[in-house]
C-alpha positions as CSV (number, residue, x, y, z in Angstrom):
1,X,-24.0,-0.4,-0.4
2,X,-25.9,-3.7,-1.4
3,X,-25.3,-6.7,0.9
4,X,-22.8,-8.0,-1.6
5,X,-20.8,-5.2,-2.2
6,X,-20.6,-5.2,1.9
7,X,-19.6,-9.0,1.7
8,X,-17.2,-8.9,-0.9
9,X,-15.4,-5.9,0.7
10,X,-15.2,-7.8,4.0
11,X,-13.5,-11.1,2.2
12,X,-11.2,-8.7,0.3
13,X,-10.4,-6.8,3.9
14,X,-9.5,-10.1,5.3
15,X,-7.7,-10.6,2.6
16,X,-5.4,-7.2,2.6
17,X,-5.1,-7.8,6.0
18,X,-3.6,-11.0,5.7
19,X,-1.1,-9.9,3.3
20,X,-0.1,-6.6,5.5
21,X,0.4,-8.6,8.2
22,X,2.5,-11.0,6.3
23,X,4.6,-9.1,3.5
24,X,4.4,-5.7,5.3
25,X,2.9,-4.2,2.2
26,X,0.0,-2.3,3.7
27,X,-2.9,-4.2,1.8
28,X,-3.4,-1.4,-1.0
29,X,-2.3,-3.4,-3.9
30,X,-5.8,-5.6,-2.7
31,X,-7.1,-2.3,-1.7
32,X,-7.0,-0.6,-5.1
33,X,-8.9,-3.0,-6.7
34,X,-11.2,-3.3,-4.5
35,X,-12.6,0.1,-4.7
36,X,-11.8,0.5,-7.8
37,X,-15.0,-1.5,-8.5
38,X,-16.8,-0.6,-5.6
39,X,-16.4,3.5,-6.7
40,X,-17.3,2.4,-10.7
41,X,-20.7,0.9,-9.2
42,X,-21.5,4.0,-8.1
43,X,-20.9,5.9,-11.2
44,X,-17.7,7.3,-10.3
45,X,-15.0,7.3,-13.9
46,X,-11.9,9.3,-15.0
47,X,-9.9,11.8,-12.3
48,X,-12.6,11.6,-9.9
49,X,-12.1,7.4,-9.9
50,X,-8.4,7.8,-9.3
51,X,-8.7,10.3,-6.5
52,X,-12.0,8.3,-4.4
53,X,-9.5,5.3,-5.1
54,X,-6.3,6.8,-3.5
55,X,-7.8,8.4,-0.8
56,X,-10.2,5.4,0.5
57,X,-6.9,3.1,0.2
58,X,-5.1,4.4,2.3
59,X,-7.9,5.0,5.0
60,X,-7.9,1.5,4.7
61,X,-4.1,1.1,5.1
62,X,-3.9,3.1,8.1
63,X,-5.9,0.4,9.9
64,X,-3.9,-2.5,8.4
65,X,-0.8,-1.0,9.5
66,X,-2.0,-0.1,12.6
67,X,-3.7,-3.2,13.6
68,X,-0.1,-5.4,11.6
69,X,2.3,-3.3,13.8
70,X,0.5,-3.7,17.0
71,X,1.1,-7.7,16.4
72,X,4.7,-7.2,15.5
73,X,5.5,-4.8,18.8
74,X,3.8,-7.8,20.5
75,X,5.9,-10.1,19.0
76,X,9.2,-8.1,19.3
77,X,9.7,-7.5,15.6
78,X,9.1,-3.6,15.8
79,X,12.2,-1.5,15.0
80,X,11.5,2.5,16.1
81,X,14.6,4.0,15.1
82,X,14.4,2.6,11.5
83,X,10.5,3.3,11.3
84,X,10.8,7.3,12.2
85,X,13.9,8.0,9.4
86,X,11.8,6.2,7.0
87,X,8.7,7.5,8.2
88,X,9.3,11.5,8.4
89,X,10.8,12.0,5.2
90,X,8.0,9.9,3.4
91,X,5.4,11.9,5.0
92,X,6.3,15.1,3.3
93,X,7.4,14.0,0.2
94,X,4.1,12.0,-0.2
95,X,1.5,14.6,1.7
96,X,3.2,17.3,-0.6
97,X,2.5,15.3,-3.9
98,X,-1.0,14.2,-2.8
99,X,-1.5,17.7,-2.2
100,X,-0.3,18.4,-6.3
101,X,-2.7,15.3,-7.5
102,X,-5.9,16.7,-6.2
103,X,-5.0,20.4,-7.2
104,X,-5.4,20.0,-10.6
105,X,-6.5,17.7,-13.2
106,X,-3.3,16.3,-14.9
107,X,-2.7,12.8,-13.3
108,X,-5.5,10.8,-15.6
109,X,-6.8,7.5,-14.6
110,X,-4.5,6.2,-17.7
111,X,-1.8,7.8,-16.0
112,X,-2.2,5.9,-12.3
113,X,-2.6,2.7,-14.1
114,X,0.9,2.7,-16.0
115,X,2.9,4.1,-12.6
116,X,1.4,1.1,-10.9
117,X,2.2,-1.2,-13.0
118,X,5.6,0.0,-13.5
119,X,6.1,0.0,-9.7
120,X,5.4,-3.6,-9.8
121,X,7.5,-5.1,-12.8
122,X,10.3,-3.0,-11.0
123,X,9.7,-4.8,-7.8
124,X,9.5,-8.2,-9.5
125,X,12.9,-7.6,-11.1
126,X,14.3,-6.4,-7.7
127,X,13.0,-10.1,-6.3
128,X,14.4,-11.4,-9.0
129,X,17.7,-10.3,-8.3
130,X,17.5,-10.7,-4.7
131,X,16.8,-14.3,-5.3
132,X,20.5,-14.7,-7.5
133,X,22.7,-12.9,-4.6
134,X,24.4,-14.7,-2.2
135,X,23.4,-13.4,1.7
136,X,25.0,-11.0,2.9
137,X,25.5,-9.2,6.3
138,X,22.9,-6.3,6.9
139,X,24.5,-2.8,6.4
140,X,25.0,-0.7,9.3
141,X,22.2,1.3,10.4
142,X,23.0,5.1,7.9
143,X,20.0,8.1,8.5
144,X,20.8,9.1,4.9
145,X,19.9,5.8,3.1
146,X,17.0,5.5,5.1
147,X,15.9,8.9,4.4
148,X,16.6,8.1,0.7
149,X,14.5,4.8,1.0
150,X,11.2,6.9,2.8
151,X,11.4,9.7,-0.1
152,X,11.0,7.3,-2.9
153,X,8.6,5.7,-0.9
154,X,6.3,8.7,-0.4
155,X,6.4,9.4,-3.9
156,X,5.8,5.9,-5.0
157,X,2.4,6.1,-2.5
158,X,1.4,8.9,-3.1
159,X,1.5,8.0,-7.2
160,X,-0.2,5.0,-6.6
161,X,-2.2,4.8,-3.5
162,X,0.2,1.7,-2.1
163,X,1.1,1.7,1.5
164,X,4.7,1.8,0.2
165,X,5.6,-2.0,0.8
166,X,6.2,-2.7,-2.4
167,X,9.0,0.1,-2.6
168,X,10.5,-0.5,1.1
169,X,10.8,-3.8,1.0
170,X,13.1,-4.3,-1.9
171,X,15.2,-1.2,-1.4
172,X,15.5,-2.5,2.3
173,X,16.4,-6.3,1.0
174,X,19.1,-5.0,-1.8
175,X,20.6,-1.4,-0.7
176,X,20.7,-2.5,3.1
177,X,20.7,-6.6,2.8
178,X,17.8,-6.7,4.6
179,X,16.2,-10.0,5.9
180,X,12.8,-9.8,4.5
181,X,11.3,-10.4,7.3
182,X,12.7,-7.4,9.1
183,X,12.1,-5.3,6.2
184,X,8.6,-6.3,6.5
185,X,8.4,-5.2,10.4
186,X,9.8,-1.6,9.4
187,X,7.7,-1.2,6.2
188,X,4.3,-2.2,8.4
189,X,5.6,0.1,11.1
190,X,6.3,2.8,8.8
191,X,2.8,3.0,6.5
192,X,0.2,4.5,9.7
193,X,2.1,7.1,10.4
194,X,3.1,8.1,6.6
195,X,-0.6,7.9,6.1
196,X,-1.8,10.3,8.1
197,X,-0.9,13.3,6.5
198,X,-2.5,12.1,2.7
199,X,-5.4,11.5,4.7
200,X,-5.2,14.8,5.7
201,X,-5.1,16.2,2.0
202,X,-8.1,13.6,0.7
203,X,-10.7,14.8,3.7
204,X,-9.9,18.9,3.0
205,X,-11.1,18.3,-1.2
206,X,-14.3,18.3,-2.4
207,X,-15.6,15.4,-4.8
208,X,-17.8,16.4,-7.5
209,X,-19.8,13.5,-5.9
210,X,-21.4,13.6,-2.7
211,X,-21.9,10.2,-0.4
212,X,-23.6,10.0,3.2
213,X,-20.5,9.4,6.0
214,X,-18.3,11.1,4.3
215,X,-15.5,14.0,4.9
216,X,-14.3,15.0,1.7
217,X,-13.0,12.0,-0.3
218,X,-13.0,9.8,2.8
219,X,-15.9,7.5,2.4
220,X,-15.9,6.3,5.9
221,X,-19.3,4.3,5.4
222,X,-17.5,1.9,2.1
223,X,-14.4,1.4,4.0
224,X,-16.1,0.1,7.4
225,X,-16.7,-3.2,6.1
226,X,-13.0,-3.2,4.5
227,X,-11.7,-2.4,8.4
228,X,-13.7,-5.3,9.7
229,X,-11.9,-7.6,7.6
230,X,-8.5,-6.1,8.4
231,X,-9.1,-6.5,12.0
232,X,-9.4,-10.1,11.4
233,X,-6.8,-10.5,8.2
234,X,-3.8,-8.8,9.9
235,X,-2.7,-10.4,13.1
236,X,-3.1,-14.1,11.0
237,X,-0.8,-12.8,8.1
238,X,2.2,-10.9,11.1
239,X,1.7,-15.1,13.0
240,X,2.5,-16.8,9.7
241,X,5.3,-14.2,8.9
242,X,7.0,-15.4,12.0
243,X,6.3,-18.9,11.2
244,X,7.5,-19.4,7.4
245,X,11.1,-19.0,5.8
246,X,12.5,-15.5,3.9
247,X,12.4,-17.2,0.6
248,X,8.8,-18.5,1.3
249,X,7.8,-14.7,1.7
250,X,9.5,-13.4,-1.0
251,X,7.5,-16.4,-3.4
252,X,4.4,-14.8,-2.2
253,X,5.3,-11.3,-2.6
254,X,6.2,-12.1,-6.3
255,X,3.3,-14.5,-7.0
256,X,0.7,-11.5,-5.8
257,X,2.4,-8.9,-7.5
258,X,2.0,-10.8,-11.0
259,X,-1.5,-11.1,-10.4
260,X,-2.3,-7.7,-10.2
261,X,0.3,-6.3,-12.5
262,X,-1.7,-8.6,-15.2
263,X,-5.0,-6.9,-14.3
264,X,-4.0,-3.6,-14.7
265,X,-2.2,-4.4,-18.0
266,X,-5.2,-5.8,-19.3
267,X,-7.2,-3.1,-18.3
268,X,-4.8,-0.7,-19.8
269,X,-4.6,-2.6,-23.1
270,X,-8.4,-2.9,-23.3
271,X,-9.7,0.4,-22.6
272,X,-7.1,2.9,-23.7
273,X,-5.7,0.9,-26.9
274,X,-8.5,-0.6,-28.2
């Protein structure tokens, strides 16, 4: 990479660390971007763009969660029984449809664009209605809505190439009557070890395009720089979580999801309508 593709990665792994240490959302909705443009400098367009973009998001979301969770365990904001039923049943669910999206050739860039927007307006309506309830006491602790809550969070990674944040956190916050802030612990806890197994999937394909440092869609060599900055970004963002109010959080949350969500719709509107 030129030295400021390598620069520009680094701020934007700062970045996505920051806000995976702060929201619990893994970093891929900075993530995405990000190598969306990186991968179109290279050449890369259509399927191929989708599938280099999911696969080197989440290698870059395992280390955010990783390095995020270690802070919260420090801290004493780590919740292991929650994590694992939320963990296992996203794994399998979200390997499995990874497995489906690189088998074949039907999930079109157009495609990823309008499931990730989607996600997002749904999310900002689920703040939104957050916001209007009065606080309630957190449901008891049930391994069937917490399985529910890690299947539709594997599919909603696997379809987008989120860490799953952005689908935990509001099902956590209105099904359960979730503090934010602990809903943001689980999530963060939650994305490594859901990762692995898409990672899995990405490194056993084969891209049409071949890069140096590379096991199959795993460009290990692009993401390094990404990593750096996540090392830094992550245990700042978990130190202001613990330091700001619930309804601070979810302003943020809301504020960077609009953001993106207008990117994409742009994008969408400007190359496949006119």
């Amino acid at each position: 990479m030129e030295l400021v593709h390598i620069l520009l990665a680094l701020a934007f792994g700062v970045l996505g660390g920051l806000l995976s240490g702060l929201l619990g959302v893994g970093g891929g909705i900075i993530f995405i971007p990000v190598f969306d443009w990186l991968f179109r400098q290279n050449g890369i367009e259509g399927e191929e763009l989708v599938r280099f973009m999911l696969a080197n998001s989440f290698l870059a979301i395992l280390f955010s969660g990783i390095t995020s969770s270690y802070k919260h365990r420090k801290l004493g904001s780590f919740h292991p029984k929650e994590i694992v039923a939320i963990a296992i049943p996203a794994m399998i669910l979200g390997a499995s449809l990874s497995y489906v999206i690189t088998s074949g050739e039907w999930y079109k860039d157009m495609y990823f664009k309008i499931v990730f927007v989607v996600i997002i307006l749904v999310t900002l309506w689920r703040i939104w209605r957050s916001s209007k309830q009065v606080k309630q006491t957190e449901l008891p602790f049930s391994l069937l809505k917490y399985g529910l809550i890690g299947c539709a969070t594997g599919l909603i990674s696997a379809f987008s190439g989120l860490g799953g944040g952005v689908a935990m956190i509001p099902l956590l916050t209105l099904i359960l009557r979730m503090d934010i802030k602990k809903a943001s612990g689980i999530s963060i806890g939650v994305i490594p070890i859901m990762i692995l197994p898409f990672l899995v999937v990405y490194a056993l394909q084969q891209p049409t395009e071949q890069f140096a440092g590379a096991i199959g869609y795993l460009q290990f060599l692009v993401v390094l720089p990404v990593v750096v900055g996540i090392f830094i970004g992550s245990p700042l963002g978990v130190a202001i979580a613990k330091r700001i109010k619930s309804s601070q959080l979810n302003a943020i949350f809301a504020g960077l999801l609009v953001v993106i969500a207008l990117k994409y719709v742009y994008q969408l509107v400007s190359e496949h309508i006119f």
